[in-house]
PDB file of N, CA, C and O in Angstrom, chain B, residues numbered from 101:
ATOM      1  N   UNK B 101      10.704 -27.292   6.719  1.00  0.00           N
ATOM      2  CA  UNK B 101      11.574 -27.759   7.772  1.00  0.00           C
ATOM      3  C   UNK B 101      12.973 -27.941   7.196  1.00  0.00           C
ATOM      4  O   UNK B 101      13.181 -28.630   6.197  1.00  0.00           O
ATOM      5  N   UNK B 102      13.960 -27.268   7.894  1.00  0.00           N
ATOM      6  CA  UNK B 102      15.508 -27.386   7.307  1.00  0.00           C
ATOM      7  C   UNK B 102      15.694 -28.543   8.427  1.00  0.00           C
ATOM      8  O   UNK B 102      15.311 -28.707   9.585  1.00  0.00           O
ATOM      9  N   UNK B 103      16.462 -29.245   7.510  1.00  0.00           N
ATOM     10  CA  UNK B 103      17.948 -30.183   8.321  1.00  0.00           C
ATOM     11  C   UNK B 103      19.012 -30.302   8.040  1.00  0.00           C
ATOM     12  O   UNK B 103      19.076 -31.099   7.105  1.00  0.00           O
ATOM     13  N   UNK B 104      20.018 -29.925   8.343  1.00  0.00           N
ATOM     14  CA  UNK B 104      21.413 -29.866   8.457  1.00  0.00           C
ATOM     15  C   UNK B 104      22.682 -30.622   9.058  1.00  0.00           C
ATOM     16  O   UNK B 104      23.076 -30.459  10.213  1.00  0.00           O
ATOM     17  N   UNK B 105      23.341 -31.575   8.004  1.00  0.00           N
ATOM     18  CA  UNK B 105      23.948 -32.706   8.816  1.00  0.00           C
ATOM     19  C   UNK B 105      25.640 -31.712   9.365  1.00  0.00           C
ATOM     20  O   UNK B 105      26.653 -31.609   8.672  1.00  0.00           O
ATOM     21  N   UNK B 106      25.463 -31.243  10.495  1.00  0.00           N
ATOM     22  CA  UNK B 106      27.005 -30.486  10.923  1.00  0.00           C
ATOM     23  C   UNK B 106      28.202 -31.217  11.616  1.00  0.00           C
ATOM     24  O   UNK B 106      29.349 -30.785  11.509  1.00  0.00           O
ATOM     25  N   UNK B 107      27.926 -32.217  12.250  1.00  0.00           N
ATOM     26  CA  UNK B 107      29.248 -33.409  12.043  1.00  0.00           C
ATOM     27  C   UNK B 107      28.870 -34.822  11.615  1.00  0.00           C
ATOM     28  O   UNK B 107      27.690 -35.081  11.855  1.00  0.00           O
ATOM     29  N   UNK B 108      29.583 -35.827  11.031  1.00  0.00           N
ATOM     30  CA  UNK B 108      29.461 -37.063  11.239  1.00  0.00           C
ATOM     31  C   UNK B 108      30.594 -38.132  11.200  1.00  0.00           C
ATOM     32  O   UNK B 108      31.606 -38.309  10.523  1.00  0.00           O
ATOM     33  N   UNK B 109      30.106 -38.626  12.006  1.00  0.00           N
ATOM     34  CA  UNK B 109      31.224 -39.932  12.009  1.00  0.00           C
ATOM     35  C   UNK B 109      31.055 -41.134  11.911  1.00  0.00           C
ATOM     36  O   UNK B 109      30.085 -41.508  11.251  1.00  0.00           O
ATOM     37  N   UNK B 110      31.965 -42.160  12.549  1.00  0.00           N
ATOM     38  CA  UNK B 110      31.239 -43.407  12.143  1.00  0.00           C
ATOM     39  C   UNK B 110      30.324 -43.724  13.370  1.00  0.00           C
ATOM     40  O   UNK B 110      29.827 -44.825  13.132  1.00  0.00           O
ATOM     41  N   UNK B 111      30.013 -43.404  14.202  1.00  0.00           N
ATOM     42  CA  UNK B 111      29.316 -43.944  15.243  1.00  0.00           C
ATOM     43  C   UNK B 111      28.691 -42.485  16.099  1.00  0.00           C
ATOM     44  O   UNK B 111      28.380 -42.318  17.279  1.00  0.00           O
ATOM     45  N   UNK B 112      28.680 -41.628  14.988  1.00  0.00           N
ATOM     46  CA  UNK B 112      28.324 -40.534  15.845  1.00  0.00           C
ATOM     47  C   UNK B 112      27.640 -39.348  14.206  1.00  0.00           C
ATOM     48  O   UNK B 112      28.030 -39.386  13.039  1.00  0.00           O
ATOM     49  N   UNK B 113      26.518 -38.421  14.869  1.00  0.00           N
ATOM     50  CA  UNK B 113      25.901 -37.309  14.210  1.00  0.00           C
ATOM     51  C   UNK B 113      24.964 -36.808  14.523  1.00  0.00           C
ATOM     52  O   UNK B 113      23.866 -37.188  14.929  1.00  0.00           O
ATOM     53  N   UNK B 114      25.712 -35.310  14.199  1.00  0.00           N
ATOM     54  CA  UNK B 114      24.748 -34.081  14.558  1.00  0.00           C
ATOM     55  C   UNK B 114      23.923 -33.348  13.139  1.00  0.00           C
ATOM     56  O   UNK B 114      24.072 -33.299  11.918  1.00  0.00           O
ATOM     57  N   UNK B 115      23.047 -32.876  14.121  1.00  0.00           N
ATOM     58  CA  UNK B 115      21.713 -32.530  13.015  1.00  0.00           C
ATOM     59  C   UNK B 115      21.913 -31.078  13.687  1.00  0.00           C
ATOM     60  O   UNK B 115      22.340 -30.874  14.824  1.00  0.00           O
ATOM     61  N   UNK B 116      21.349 -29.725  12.357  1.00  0.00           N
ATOM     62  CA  UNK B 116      21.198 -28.731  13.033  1.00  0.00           C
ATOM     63  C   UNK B 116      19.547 -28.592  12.784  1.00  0.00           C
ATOM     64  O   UNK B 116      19.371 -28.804  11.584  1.00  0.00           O
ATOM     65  N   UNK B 117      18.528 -28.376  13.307  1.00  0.00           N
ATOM     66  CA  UNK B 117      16.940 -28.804  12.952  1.00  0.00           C
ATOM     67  C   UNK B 117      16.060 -27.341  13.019  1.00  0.00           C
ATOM     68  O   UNK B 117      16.584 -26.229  13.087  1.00  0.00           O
ATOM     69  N   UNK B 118      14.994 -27.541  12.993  1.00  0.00           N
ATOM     70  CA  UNK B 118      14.515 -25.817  12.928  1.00  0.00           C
ATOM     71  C   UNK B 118      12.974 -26.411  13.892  1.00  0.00           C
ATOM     72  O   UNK B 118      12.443 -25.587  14.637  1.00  0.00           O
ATOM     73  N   UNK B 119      12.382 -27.810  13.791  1.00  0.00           N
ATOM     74  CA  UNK B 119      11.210 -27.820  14.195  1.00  0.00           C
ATOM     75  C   UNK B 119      11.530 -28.623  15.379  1.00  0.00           C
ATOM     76  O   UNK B 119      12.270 -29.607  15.382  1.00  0.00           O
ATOM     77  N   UNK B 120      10.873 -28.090  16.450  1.00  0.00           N
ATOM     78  CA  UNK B 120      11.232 -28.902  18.273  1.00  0.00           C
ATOM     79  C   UNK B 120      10.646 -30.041  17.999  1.00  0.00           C
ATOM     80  O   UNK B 120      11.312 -31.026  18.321  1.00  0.00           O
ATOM     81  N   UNK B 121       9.255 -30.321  17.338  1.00  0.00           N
ATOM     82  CA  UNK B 121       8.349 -31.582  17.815  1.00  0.00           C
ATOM     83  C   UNK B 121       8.846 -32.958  16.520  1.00  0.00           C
ATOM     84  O   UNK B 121       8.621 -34.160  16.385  1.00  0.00           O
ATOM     85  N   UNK B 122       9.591 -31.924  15.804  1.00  0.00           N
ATOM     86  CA  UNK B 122       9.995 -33.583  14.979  1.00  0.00           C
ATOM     87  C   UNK B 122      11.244 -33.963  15.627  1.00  0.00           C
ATOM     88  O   UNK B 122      11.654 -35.123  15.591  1.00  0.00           O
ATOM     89  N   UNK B 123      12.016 -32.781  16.369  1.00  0.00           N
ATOM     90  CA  UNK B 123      13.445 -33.646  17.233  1.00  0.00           C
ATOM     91  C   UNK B 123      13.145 -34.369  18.034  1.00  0.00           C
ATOM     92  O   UNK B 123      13.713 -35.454  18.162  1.00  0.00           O
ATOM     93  N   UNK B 124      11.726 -33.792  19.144  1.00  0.00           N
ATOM     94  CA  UNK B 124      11.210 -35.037  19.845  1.00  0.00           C
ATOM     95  C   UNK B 124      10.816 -35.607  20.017  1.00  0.00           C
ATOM     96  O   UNK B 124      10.769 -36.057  21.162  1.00  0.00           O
ATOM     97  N   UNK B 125      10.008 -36.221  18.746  1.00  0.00           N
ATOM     98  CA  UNK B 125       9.449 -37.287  18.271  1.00  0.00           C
ATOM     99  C   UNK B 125      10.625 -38.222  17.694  1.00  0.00           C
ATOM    100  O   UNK B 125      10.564 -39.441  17.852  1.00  0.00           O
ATOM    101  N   UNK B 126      11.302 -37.836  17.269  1.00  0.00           N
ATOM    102  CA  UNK B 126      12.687 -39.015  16.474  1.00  0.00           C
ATOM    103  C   UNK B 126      13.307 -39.411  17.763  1.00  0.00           C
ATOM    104  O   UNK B 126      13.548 -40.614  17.868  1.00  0.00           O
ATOM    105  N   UNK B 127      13.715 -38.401  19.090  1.00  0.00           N
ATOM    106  CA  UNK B 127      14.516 -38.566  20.073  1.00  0.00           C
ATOM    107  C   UNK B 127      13.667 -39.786  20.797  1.00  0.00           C
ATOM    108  O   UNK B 127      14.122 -40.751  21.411  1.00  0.00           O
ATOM    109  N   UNK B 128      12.621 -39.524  20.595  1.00  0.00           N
ATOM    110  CA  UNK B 128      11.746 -40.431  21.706  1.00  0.00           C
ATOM    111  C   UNK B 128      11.733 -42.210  20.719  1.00  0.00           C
ATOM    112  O   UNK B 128      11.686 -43.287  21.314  1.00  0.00           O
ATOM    113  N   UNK B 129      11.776 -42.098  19.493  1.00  0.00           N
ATOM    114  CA  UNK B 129      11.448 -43.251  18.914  1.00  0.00           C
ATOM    115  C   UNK B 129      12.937 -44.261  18.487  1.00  0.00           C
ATOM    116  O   UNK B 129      13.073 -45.362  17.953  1.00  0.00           O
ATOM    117  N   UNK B 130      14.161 -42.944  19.192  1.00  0.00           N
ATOM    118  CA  UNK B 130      15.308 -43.297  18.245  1.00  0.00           C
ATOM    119  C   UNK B 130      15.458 -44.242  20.236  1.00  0.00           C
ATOM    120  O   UNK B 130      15.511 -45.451  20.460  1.00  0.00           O
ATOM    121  N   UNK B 131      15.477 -43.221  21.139  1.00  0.00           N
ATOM    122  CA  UNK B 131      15.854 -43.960  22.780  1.00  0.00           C
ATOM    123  C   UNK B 131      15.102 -45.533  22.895  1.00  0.00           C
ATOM    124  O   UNK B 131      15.665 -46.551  23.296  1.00  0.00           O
ATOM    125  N   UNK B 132      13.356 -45.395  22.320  1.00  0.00           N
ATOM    126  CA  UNK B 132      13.226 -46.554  22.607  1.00  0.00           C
ATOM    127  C   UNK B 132      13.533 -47.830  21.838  1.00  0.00           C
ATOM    128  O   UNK B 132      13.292 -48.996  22.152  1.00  0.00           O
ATOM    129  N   UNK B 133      14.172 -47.289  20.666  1.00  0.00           N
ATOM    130  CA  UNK B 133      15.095 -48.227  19.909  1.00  0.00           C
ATOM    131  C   UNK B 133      16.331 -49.064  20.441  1.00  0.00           C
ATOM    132  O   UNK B 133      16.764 -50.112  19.962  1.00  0.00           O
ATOM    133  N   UNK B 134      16.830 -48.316  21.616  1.00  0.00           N
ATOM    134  CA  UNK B 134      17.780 -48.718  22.864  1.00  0.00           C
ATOM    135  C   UNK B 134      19.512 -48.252  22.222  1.00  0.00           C
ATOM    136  O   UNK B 134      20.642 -48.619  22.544  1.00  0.00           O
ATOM    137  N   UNK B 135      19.096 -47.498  21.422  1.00  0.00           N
ATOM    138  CA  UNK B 135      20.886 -46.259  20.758  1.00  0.00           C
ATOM    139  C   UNK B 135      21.622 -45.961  21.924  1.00  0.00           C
ATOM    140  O   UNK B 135      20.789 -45.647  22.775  1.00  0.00           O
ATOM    141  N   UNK B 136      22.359 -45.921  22.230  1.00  0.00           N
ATOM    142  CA  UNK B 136      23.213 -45.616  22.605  1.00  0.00           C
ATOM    143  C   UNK B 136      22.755 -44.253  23.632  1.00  0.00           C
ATOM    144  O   UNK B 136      22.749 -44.208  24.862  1.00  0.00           O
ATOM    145  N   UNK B 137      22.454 -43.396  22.829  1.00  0.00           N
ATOM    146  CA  UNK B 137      22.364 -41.868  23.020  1.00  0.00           C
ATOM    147  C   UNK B 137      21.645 -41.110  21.524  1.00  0.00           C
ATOM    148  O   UNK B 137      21.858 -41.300  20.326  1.00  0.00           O
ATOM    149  N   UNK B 138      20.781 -40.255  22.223  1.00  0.00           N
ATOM    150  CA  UNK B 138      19.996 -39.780  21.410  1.00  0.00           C
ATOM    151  C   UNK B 138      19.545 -38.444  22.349  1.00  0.00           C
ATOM    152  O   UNK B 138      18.976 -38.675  23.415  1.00  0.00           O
ATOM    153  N   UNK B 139      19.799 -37.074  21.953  1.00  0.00           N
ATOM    154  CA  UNK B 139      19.283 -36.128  22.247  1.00  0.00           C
ATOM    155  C   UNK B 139      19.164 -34.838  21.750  1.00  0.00           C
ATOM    156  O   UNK B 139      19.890 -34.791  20.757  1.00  0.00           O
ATOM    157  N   UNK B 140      18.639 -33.797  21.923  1.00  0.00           N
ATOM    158  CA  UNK B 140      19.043 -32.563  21.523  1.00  0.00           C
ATOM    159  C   UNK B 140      19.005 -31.317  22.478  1.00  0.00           C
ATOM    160  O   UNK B 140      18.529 -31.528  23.594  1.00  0.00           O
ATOM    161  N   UNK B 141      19.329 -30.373  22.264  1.00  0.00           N
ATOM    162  CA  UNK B 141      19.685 -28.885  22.902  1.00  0.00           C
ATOM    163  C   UNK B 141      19.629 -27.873  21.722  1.00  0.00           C
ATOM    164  O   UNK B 141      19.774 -27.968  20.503  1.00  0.00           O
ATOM    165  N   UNK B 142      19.233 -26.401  22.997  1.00  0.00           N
ATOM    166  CA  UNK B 142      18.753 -25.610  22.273  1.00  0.00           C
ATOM    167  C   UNK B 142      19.298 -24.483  23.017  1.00  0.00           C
ATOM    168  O   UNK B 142      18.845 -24.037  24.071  1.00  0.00           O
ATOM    169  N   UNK B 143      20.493 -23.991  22.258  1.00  0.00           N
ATOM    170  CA  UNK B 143      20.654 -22.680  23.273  1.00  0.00           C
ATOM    171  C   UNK B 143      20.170 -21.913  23.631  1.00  0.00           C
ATOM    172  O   UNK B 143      20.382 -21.546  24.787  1.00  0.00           O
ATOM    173  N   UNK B 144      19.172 -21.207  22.732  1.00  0.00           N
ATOM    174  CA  UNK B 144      18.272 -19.814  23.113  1.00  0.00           C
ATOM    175  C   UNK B 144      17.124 -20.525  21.741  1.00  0.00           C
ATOM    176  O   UNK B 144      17.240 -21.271  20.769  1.00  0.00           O
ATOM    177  N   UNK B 145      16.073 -19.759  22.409  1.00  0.00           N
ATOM    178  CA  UNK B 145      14.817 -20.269  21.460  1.00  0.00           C
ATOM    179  C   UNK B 145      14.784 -19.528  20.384  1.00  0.00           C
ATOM    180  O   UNK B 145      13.775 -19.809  19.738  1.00  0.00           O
ATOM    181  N   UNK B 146      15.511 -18.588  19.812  1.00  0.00           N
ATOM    182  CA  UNK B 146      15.709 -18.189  18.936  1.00  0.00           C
ATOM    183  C   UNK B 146      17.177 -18.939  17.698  1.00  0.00           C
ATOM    184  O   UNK B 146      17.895 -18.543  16.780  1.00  0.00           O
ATOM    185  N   UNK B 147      17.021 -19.687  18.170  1.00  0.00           N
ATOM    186  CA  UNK B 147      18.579 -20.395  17.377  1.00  0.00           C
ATOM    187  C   UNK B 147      18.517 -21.917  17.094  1.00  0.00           C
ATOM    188  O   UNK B 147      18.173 -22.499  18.123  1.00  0.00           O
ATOM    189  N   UNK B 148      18.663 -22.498  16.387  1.00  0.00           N
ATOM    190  CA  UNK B 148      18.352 -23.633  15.473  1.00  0.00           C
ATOM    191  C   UNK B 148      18.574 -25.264  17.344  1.00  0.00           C
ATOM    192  O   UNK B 148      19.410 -25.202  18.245  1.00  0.00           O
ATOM    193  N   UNK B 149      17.867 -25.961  17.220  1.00  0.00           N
ATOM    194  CA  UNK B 149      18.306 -27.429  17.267  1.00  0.00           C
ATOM    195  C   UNK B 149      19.391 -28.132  17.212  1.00  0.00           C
ATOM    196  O   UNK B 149      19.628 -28.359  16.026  1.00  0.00           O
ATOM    197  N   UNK B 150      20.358 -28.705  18.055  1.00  0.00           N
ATOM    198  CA  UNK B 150      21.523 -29.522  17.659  1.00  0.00           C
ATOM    199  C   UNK B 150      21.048 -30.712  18.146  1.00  0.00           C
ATOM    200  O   UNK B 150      20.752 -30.607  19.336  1.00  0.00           O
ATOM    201  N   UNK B 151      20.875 -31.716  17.725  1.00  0.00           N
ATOM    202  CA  UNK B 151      20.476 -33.308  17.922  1.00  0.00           C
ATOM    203  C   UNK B 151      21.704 -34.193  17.544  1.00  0.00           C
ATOM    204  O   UNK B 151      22.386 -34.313  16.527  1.00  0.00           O
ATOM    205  N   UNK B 152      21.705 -34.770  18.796  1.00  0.00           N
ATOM    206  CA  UNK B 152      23.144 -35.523  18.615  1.00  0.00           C
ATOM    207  C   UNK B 152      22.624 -37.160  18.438  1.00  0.00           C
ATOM    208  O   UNK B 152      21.665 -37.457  19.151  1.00  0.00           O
ATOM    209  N   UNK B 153      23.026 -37.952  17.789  1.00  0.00           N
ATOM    210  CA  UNK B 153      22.699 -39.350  17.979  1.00  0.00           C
ATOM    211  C   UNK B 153      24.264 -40.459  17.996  1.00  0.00           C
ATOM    212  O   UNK B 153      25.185 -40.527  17.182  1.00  0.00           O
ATOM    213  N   UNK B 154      24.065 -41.067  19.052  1.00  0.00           N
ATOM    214  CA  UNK B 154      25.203 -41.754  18.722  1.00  0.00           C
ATOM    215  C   UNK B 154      24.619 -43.511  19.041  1.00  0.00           C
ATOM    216  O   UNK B 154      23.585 -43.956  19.537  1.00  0.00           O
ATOM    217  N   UNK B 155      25.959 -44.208  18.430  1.00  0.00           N
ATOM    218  CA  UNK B 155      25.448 -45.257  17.838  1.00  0.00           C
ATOM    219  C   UNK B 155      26.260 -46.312  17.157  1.00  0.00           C
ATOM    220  O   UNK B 155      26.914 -45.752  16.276  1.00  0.00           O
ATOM    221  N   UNK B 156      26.496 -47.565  17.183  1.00  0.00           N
ATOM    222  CA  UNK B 156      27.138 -48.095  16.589  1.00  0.00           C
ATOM    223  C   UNK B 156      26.705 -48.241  14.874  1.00  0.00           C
ATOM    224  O   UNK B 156      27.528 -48.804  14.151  1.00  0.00           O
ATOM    225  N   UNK B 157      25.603 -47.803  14.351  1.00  0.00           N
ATOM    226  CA  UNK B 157      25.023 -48.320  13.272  1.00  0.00           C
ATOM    227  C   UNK B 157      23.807 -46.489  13.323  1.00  0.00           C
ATOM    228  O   UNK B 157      22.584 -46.619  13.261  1.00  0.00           O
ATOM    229  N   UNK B 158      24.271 -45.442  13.403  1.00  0.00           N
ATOM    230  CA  UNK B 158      23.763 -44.306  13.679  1.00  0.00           C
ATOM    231  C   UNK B 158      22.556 -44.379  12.325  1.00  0.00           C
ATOM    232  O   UNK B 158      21.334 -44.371  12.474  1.00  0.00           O
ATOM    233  N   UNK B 159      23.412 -44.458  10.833  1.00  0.00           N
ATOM    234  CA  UNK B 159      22.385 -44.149   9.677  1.00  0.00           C
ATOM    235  C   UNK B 159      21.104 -44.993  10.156  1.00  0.00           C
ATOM    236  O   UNK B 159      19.976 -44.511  10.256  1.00  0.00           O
ATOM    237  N   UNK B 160      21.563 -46.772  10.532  1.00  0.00           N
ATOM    238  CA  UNK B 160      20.325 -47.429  10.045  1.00  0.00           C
ATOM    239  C   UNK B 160      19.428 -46.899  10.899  1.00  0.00           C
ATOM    240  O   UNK B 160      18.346 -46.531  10.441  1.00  0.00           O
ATOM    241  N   UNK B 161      19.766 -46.732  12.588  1.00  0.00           N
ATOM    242  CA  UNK B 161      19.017 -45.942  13.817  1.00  0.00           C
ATOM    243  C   UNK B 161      17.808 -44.935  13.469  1.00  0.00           C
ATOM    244  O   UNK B 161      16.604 -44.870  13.719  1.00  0.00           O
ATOM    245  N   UNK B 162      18.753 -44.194  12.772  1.00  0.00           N
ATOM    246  CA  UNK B 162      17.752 -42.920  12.153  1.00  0.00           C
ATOM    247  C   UNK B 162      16.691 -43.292  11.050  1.00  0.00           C
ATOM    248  O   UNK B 162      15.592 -42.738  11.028  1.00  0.00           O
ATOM    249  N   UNK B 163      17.034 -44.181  10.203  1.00  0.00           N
ATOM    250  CA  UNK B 163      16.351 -44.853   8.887  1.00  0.00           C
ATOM    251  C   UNK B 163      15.089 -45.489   9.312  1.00  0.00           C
ATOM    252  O   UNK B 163      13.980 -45.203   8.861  1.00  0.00           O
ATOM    253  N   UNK B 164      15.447 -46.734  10.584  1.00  0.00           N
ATOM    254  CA  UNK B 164      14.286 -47.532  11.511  1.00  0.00           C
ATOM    255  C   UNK B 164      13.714 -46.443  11.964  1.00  0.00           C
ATOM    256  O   UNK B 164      12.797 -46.158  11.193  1.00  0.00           O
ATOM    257  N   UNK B 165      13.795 -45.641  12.882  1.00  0.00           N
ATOM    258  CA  UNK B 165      13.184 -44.645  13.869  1.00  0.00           C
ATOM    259  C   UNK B 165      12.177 -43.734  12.871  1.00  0.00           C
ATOM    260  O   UNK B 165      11.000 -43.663  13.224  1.00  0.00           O
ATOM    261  N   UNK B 166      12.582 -43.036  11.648  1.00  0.00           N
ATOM    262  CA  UNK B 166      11.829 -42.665  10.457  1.00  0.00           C
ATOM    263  C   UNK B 166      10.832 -43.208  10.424  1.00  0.00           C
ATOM    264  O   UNK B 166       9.729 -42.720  10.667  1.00  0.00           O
ATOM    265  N   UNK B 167      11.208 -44.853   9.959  1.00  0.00           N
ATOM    266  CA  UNK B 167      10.066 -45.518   9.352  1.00  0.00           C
ATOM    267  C   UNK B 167       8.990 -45.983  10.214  1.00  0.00           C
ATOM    268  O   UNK B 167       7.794 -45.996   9.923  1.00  0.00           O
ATOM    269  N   UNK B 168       9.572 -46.396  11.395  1.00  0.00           N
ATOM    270  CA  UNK B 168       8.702 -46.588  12.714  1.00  0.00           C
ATOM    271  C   UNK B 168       7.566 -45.517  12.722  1.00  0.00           C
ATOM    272  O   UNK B 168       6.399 -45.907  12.757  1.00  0.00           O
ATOM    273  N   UNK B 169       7.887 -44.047  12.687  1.00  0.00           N
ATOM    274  CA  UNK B 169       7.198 -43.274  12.684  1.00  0.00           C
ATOM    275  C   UNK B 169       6.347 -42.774  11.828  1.00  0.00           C
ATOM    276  O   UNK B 169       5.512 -41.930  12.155  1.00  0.00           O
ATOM    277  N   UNK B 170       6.480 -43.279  10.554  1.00  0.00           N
ATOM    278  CA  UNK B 170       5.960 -42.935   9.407  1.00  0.00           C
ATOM    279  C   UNK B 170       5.037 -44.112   9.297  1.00  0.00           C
ATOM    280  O   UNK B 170       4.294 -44.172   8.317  1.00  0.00           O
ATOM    281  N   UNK B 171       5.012 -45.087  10.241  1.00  0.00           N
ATOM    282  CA  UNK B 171       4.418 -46.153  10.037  1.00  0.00           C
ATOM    283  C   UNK B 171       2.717 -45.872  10.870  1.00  0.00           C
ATOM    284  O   UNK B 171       1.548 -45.998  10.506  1.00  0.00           O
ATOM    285  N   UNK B 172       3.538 -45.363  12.357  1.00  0.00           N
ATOM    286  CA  UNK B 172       2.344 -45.107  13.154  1.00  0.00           C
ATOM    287  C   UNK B 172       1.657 -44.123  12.948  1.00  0.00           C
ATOM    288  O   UNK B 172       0.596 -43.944  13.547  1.00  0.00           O
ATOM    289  N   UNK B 173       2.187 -43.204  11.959  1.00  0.00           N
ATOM    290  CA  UNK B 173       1.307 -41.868  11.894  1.00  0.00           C
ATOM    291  C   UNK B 173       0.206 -42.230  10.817  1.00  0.00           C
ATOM    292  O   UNK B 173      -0.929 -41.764  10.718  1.00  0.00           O
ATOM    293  N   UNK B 174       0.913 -43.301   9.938  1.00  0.00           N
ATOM    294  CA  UNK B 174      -0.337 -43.708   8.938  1.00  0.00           C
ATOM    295  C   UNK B 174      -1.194 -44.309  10.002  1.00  0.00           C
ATOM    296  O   UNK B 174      -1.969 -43.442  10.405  1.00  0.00           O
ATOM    297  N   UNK B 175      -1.320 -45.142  10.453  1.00  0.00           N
ATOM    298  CA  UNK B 175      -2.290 -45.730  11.512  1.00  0.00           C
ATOM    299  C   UNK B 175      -2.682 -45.201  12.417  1.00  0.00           C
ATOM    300  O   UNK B 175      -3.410 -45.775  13.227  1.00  0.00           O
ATOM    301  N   UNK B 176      -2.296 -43.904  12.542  1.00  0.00           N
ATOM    302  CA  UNK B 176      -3.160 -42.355  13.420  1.00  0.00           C
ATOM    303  C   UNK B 176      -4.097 -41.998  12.065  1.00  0.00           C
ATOM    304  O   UNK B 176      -5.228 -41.649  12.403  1.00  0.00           O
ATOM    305  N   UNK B 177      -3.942 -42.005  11.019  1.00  0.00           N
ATOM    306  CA  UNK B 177      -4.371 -41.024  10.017  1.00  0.00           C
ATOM    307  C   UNK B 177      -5.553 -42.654   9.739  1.00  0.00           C
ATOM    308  O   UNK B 177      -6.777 -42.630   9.874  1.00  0.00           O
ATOM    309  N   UNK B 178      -5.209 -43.170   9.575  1.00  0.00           N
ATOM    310  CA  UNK B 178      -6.629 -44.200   9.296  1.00  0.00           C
ATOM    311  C   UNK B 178      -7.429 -44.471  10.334  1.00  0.00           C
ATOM    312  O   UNK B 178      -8.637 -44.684  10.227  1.00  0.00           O
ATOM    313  N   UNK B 179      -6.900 -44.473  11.202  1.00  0.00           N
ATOM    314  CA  UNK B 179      -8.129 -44.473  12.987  1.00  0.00           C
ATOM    315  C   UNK B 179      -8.791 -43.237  12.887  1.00  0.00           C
ATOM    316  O   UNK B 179      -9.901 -43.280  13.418  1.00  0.00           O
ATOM    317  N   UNK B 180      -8.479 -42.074  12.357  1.00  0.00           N
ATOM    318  CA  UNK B 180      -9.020 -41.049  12.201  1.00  0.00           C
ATOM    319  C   UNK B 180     -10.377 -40.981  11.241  1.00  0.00           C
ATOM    320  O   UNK B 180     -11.484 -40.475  11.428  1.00  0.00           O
ATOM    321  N   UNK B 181      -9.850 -41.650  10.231  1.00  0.00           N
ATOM    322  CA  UNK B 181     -10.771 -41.298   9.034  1.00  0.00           C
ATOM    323  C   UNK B 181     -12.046 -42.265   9.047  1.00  0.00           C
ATOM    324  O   UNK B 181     -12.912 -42.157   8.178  1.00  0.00           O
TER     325      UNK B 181
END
């Protein structure tokens, strides 16, 4: 999986991404975090992901939303086993 940071600012950044289900899994975990704005687009299905997040505090957004997710997938992976 490539990720590609193509702008950033202080309250704002774009990702260029290659996999749909990890943009909308972060998009979905970053919105119910209550960000500002969180989305992505895809011009043609042949051409990369742009995920925009904006945010007063964008890094930590993305950092929580990560770990959130990395949290529940362990607790998918042990309900499993």
């Amino acid at each position: 999986m490539n990720i590609e940071i193509i702008n950033q600012e202080k309250d704002l950044i774009e990702l260029k991404m290659d996999n749909i289900t990890v943009a909308e899994v972060l998009r979905v975990y970053l919105n119910n975090s209550g960000i500002k704005f969180a989305a992505w687009r895809r011009e043609h299905p042949v051409k990369p992901i742009v995920f925009r997040i904006e945010d007063s505090n964008v890094k930590k957004a993305v950092s929580d939303a990560v770990s959130a997710i990395r949290k529940d997938a362990d607790k998918i992976v042990k309900a499993v086993k």
